[in-house]
C-alpha positions as CSV (number, residue, x, y, z in Angstrom):
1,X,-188.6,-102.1,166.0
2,X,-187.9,-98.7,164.1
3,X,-185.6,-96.6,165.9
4,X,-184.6,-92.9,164.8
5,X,-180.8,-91.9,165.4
6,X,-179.7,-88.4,165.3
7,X,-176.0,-88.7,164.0
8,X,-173.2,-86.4,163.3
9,X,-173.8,-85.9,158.9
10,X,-170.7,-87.7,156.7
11,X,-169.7,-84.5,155.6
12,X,-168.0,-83.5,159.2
13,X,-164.9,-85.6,160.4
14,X,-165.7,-88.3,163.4
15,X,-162.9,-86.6,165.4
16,X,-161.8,-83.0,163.8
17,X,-157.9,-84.3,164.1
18,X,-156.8,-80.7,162.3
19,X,-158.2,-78.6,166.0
20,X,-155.1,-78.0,167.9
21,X,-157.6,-78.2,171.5
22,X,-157.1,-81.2,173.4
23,X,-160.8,-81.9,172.9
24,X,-161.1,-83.6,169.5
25,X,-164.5,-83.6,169.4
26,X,-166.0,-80.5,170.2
27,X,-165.6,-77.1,167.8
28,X,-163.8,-74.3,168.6
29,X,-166.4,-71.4,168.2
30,X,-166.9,-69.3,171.4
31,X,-170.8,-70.0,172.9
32,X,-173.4,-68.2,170.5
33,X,-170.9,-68.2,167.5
34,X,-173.8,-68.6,164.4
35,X,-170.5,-70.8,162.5
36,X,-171.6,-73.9,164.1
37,X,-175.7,-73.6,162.9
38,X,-174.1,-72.3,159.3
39,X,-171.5,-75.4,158.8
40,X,-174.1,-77.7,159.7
41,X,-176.7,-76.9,157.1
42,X,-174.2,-77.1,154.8
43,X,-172.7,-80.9,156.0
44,X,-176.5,-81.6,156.1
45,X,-177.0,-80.4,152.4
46,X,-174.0,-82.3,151.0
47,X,-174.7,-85.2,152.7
48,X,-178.3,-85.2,151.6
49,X,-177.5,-84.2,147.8
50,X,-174.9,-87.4,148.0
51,X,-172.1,-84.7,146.8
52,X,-169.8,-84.6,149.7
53,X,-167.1,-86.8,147.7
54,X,-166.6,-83.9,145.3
55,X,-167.0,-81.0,147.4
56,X,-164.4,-78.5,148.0
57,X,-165.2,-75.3,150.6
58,X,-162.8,-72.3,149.8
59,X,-162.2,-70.9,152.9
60,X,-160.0,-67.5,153.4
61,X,-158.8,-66.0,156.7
62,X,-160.2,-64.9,160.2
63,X,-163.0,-67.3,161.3
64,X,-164.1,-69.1,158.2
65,X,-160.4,-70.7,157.5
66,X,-161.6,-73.2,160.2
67,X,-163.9,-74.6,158.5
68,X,-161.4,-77.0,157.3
69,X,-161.0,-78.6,161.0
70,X,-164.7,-79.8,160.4
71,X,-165.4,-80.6,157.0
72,X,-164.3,-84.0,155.7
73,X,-164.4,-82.5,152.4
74,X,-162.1,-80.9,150.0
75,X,-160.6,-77.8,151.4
76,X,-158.6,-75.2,150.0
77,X,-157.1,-71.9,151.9
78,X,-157.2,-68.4,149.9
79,X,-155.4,-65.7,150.4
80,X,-157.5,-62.5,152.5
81,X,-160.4,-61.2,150.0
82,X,-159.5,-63.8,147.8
83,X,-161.7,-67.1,148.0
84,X,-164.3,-65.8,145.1
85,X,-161.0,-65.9,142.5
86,X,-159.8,-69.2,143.9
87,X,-163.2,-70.8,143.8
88,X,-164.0,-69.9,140.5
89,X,-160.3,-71.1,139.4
90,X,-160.7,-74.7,140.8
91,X,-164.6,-74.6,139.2
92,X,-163.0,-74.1,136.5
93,X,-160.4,-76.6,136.4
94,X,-162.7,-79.4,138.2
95,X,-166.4,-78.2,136.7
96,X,-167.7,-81.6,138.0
97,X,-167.0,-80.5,141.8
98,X,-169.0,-78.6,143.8
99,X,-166.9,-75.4,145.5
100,X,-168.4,-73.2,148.1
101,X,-166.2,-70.0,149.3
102,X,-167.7,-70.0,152.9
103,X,-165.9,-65.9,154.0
104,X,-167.0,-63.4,156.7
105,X,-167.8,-59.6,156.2
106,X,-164.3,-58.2,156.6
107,X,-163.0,-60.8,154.2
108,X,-165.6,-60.7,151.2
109,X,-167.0,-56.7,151.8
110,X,-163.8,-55.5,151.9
111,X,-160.1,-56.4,150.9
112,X,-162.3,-59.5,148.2
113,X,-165.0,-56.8,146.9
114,X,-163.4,-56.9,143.5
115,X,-162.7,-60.9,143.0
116,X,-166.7,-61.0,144.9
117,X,-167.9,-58.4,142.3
118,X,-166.6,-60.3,139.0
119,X,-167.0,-63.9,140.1
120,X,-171.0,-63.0,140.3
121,X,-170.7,-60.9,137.3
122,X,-169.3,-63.5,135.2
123,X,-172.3,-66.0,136.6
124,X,-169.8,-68.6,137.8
125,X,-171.4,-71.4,138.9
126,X,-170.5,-71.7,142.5
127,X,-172.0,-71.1,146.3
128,X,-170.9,-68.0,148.3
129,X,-171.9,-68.5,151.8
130,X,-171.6,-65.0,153.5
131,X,-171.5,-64.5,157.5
132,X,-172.1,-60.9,158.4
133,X,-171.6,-60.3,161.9
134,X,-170.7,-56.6,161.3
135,X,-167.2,-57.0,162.7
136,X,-164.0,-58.3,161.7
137,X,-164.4,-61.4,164.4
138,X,-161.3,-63.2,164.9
139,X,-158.6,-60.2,164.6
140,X,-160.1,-58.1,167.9
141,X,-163.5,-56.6,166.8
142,X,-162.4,-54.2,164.5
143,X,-165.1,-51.9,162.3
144,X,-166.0,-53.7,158.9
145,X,-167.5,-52.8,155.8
146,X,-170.9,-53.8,157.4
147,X,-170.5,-52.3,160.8
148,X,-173.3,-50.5,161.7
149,X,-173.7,-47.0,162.5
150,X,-173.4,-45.8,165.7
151,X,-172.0,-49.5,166.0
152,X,-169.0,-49.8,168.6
153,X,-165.6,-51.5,167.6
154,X,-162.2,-51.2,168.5
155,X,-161.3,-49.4,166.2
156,X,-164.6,-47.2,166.1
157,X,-164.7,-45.9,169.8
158,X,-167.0,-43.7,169.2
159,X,-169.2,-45.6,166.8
160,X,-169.1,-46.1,163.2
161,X,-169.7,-42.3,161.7
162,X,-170.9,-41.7,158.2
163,X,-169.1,-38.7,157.8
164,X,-165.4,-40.7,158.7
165,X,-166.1,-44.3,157.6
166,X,-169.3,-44.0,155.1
167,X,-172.4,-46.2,155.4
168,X,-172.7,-50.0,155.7
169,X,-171.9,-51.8,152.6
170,X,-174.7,-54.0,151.9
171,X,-173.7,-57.1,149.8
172,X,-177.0,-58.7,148.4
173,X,-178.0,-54.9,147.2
174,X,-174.9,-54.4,145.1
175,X,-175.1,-57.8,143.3
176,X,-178.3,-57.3,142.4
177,X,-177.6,-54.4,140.0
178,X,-175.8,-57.6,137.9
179,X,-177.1,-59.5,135.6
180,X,-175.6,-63.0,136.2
181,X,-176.6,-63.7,139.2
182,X,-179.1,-66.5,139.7
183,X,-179.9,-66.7,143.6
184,X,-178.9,-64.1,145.9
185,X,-180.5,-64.1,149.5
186,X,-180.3,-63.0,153.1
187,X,-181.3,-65.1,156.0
188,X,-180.4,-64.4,159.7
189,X,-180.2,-67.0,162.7
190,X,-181.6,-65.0,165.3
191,X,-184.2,-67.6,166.1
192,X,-186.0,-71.0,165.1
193,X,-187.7,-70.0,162.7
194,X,-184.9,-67.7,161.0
195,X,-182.5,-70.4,161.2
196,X,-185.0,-72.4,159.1
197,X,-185.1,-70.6,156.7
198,X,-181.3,-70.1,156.7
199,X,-180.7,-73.7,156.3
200,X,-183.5,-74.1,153.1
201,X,-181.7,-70.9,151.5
202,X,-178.0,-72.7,151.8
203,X,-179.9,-76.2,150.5
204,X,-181.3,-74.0,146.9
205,X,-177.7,-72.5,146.7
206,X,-176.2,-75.6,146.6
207,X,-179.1,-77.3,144.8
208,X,-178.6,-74.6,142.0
209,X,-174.4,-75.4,141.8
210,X,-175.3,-78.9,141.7
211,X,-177.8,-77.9,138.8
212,X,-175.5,-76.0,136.4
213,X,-177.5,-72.7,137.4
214,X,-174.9,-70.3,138.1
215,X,-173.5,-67.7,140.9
216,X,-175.6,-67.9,143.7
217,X,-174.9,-66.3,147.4
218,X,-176.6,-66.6,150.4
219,X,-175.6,-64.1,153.1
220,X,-176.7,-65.1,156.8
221,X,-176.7,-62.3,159.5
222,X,-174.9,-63.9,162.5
223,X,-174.1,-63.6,165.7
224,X,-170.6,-63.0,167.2
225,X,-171.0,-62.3,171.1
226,X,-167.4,-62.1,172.1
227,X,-166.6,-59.5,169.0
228,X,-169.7,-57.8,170.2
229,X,-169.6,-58.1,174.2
230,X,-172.5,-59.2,174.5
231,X,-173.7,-62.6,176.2
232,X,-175.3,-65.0,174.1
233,X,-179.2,-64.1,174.3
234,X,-178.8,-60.3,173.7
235,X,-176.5,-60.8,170.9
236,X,-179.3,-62.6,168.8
237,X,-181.5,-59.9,170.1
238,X,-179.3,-57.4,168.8
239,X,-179.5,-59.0,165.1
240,X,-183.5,-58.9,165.1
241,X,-183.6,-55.0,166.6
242,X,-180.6,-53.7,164.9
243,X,-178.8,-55.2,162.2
244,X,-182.2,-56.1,160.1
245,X,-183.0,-53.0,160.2
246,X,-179.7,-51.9,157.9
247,X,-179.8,-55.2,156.3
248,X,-183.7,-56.0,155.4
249,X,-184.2,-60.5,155.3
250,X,-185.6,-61.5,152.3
251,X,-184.7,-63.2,148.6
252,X,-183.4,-60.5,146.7
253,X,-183.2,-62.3,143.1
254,X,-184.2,-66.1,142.1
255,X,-184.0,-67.2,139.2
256,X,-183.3,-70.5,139.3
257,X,-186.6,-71.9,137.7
258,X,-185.9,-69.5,134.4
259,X,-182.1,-70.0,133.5
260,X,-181.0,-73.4,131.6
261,X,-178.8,-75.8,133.1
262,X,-175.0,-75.1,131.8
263,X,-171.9,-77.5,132.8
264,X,-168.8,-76.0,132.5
265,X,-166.3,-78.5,130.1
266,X,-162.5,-78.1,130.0
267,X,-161.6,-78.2,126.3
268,X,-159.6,-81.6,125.5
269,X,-157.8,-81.2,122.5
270,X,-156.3,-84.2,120.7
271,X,-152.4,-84.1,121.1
272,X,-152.0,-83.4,117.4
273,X,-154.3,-80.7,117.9
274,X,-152.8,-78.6,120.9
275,X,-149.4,-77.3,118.6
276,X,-151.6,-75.4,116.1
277,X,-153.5,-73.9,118.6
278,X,-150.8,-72.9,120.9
279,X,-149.5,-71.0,117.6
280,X,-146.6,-73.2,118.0
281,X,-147.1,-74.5,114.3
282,X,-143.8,-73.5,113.4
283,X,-141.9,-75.7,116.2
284,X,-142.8,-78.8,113.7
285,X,-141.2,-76.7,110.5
286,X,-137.7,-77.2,111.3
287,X,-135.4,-79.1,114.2
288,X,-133.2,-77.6,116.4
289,X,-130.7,-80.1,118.1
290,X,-130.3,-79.4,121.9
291,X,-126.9,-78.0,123.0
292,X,-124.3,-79.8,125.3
293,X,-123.2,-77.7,128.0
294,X,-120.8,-78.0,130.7
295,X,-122.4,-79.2,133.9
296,X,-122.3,-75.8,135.4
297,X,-124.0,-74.2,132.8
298,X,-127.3,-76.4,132.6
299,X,-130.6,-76.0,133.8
300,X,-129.8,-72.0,134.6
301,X,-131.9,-69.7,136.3
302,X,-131.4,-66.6,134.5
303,X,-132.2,-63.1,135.6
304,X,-131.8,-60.3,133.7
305,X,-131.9,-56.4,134.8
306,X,-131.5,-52.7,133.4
307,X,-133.5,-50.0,132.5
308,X,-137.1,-49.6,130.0
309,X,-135.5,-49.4,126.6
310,X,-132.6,-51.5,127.0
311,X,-134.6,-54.5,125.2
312,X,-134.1,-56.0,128.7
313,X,-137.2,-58.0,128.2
314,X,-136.7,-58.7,124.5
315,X,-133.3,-60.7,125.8
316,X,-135.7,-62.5,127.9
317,X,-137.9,-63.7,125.6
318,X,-135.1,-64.8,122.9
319,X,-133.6,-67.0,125.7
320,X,-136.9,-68.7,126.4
321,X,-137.9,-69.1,122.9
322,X,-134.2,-70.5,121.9
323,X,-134.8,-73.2,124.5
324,X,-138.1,-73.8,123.8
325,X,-137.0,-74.2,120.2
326,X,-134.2,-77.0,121.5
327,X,-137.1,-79.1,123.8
328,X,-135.9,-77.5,126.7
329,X,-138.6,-76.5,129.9
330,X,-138.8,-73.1,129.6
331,X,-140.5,-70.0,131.5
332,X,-140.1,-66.5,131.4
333,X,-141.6,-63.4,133.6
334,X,-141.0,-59.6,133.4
335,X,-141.2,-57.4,136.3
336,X,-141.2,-53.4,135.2
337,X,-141.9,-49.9,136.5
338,X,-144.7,-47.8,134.9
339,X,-142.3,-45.9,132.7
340,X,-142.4,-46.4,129.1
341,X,-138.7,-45.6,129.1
342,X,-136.3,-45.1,132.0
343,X,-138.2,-47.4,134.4
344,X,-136.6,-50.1,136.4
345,X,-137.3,-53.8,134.2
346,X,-136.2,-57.1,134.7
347,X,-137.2,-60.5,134.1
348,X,-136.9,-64.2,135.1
349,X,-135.9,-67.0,132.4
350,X,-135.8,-71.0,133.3
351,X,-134.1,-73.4,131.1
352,X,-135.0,-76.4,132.0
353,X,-134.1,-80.1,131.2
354,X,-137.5,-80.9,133.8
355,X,-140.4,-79.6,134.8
356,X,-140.1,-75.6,136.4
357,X,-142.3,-75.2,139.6
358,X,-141.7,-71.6,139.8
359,X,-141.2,-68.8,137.2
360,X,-139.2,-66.7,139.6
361,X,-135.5,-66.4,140.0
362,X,-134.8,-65.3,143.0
363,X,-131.6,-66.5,143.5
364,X,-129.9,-66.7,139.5
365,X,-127.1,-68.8,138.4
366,X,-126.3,-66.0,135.9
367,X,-127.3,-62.6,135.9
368,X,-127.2,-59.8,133.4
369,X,-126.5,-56.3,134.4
370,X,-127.4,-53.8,132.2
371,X,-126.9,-51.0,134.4
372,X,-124.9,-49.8,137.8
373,X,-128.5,-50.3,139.7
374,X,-129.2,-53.6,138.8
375,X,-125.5,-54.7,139.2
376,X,-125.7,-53.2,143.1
377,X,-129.2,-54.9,143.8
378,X,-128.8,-58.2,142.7
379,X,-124.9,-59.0,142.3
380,X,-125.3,-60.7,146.1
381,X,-128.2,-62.9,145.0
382,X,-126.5,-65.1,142.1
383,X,-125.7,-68.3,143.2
384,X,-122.3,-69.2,144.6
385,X,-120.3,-70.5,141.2
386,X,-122.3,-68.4,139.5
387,X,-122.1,-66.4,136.3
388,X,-122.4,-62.3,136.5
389,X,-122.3,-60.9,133.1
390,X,-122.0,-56.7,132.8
391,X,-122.0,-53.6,130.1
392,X,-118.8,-52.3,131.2
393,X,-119.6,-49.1,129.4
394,X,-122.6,-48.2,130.8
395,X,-121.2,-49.8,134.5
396,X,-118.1,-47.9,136.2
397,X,-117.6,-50.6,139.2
398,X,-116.8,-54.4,139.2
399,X,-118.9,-56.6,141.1
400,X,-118.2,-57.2,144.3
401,X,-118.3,-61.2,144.4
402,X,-115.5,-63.3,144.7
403,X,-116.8,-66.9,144.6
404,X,-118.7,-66.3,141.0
405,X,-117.6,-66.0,137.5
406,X,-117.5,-62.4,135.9
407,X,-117.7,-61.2,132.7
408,X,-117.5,-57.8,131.8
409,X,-118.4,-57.3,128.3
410,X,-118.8,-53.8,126.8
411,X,-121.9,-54.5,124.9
412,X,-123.2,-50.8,124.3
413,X,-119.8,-49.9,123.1
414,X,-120.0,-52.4,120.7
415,X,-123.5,-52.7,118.9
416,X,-122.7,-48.5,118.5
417,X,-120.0,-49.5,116.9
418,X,-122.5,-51.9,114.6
419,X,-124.6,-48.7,114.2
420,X,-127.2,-49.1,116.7
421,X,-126.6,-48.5,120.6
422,X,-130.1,-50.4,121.0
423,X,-129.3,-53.8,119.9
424,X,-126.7,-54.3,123.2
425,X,-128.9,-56.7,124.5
426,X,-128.6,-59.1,121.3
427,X,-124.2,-58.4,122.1
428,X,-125.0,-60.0,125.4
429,X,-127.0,-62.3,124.5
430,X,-124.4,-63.5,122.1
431,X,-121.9,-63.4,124.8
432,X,-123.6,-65.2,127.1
433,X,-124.3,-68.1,125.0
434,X,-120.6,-67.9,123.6
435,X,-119.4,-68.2,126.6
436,X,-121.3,-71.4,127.7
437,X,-122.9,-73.1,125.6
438,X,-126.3,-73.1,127.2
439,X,-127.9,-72.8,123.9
440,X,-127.0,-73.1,120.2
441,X,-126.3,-69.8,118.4
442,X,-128.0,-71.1,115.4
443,X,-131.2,-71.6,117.3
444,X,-131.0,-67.8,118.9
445,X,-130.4,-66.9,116.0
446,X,-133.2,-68.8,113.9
447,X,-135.8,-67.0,117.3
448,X,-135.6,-63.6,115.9
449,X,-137.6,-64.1,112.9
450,X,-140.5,-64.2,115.5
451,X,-139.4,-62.0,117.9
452,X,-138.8,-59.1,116.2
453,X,-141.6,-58.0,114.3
454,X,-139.4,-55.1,112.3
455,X,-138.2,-57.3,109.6
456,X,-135.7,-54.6,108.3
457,X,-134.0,-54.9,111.7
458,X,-133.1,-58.8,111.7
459,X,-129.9,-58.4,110.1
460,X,-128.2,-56.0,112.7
461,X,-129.6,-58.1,115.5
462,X,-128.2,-60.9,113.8
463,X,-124.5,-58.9,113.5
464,X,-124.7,-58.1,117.4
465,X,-125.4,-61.7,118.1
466,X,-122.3,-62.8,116.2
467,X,-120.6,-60.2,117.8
468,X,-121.4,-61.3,121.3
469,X,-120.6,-64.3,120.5
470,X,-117.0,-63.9,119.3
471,X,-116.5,-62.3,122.6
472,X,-118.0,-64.3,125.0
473,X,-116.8,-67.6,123.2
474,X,-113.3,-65.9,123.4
475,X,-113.7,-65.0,126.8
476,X,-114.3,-68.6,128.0
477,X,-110.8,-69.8,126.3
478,X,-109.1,-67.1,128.3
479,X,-110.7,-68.1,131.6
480,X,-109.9,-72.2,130.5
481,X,-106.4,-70.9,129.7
482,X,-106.7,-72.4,125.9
């Protein structure tokens, strides 16, 4: 004999294991939370579209970040405001997945307008599922971009006034002055037959991912009692009286049955392919045998500081390339003010013999000082047994450190005396690798025919190099005692 089971779908966990409440079967959501009705038409649509096994919900802060305790999918965490980004990045990088962002109001209206704004402008191919419930939920009821006028929060006493906190920003509206977008509706659940129509609306924006469509959103009016204080049954009430008034039901643009189907493909290069377009063509021209070293001297971390003109950056970029040139693992990251000249600048440089998980250098085996500023702020985060390296003559104290190497080296001093004050950073540059061997000065050297795009001024860069590197290299045999 038939029978007809109502089960939990596949796409939710038998037991959600990741809810901290003693109760591992029941959700979290306080009674009259619209979460629950929302996560299930979208376990119901994966299961029924057979795509749970590649699914992957972006979910950001406040009350969305739990749909991970439900969904026995792939989930991901963004950053506040920044689930559309992330989404689109892991669309990208796995086209053959299906991502949803599932954000709130105070998450995607406000703080992720931008990253919303340019994911649907762009047409990315993934599902936005938007709960508006006109408050910023989980953080104590505070006013949101969609709160409504009049509306009371905590931090709109008085209600929401036009005049102090502008109008309600109303999502679907603003996309659909784009172009991209394929599917953009809002549904509320404020009854059966609302909540019907809800689910069928998240179905077709999923159904359109699956399809190779494009950017499609569904926002869903929902209820939030305990942000609201309001029991259960007026807080639904409240959507159908008040909040469709500001925010009319309805599908605002569909065109799903008009666009062609387009799949995302990574580009897969053959190996021999990836050099030339890389630009790296030249790596093959000539080799560069790795240098040797001592122990203390590999793998550094390398952070160097000053002010905008000192070339601070240019230094950076000759050390990455120089390794890169040898087969080292190299990365390299500036950080500067806004000033075309005088600013603060700095950057990070890895030399690597494996793999570099992190561009940063936030606490450097050797650091270069080009200036009293940079000496003071980061002399205390180089690395015990480290290496400090300083322009004495633009620097009129010593570092402070007594467990690290230092070498004072007075590179202005000198590359005036080579004719250019400008080209200091090449003298340390030379000095540092003089002094330990981290790279070969041929292969520096051989770097600035790409780096420096004024031909005329190789040769002096090449003079302060050799320069540096008289003095580092005969700084090292001092320190050795040789």
């Amino acid at each position: 004999m038939a029978k007809l089971a109502f089960t939990k779908s596949k796409a939710f966990y038998d037991q959600y294991f990741r809810n901290p409440n003693p109760d591992k079967k029941s959700t979290h959501y306080c009674p009259g939370c619209g979460h629950g009705n929302v996560h299930k038409f979208i376990a119901e649509a994966l299961e029924d579209f057979e795509v749970v096994d590649r699914s992957i919900i972006i979910s950001p802060v406040g009350c969305s970040v739990f749909a991970y305790y439900y969904f026995d999918t792939g989930n991901i965490q963004a950053a506040h405001g920044r689930a559309a980004a992330v989404a689109t990045g892991i669309k990208r990088t796995h086209p053959h997945s299906i991502v949803i962002s599932y954000q709130g109001d105070g998450d995607l209206a406000a703080i992720g307008t931008a990253e919303l704004i340019h994911a649907a402008n762009r047409g990315e191919n993934i599902t936005i599922i938007f709960i508006n419930n006109a408050i910023y939920g989980m953080t104590g009821g505070q006013m949101a971009p969609t709160t409504l006028i009049g509306q009371r929060t905590t931090t709109t006493p008085r209600g929401r006034d036009v005049h102090n906190e502008g109008f309600p920003i109303r999502v679907c509206e603003m996309l659909n002055s784009l172009e991209a977008p394929v599917y953009l509706e809002r549904v509320s659940l404020h009854d059966t037959k609302h909540r019907a129509k809800a689910r069928m609306a998240v179905r077709k924006a999923i159904k359109n991912q699956i399809d190779g469509k494009g950017f499609s959103l569904v926002e869903v009016l929902s209820p939030c009692p305990s942000g609201w204080k309001m029991d259960p049954v007026d807080s639904i009430k409240w959507i159908e009286q008040e909040m469709t008034k500001v925010f009319p039901l309805g599908v605002f643009r569909d065109k799903s049955k008009e666009v062609e189907s387009f799949h995302f493909e990574k580009p897969q290069l053959p190996a021999d392919q990836i050099t030339d377009a890389l630009g790296l063509s030249q790596l093959k021209v000539q080799h560069f045998e790795q240098s040797k070293p001592e122990e203390k001297y590999r793998n550094p971390g390398i952070k160097a500081a000053g002010f905008g003109g000192q070339g601070i950056l240019l230094l950076g970029v000759a050390l990455a390339q120089a390794g890169m040139l040898e087969g080292y693992q190299v990365s390299w990251i500036p950080s500067y003010g806004p000033e075309m000249r005088g600013g603060t600048a700095n950057c990070h440089v890895h030399i690597s013999e494996q793999p570099i998980g992190s561009p940063l250098v936030a606490f450097p085996d050797v650091l270069i000082a080009m200036n009293r500023p940079s000496l003071e702020r980061f002399q205390n985060d180089v690395k015990e047994g480290g290496l400090i390296i300083y322009d004495s003559s633009l620097i009129d104290i010593e570092p402070s450190r007594q467990d690290v190497e230092i070498m004072p080296i007075p590179a202005t001093r000198m590359a005036d005396e080579l004719g250019n004050t400008r080209i200091a950073n090449m003298v340390v540059l030379g000095a540092y690798i003089g002094y330990t061997n981290a790279l070969n000065k041929e292969t520096v050297l051989a770097t600035l025919d790409t780096i420096i795009s004024r031909k005329r001024l190789i040769d002096i860069n090449r003079q302060a190099i050799e320069k540096g590197y008289e003095f580092g290299y005969e700084m090292k045999q001092k320190a050795s005692g040789k």
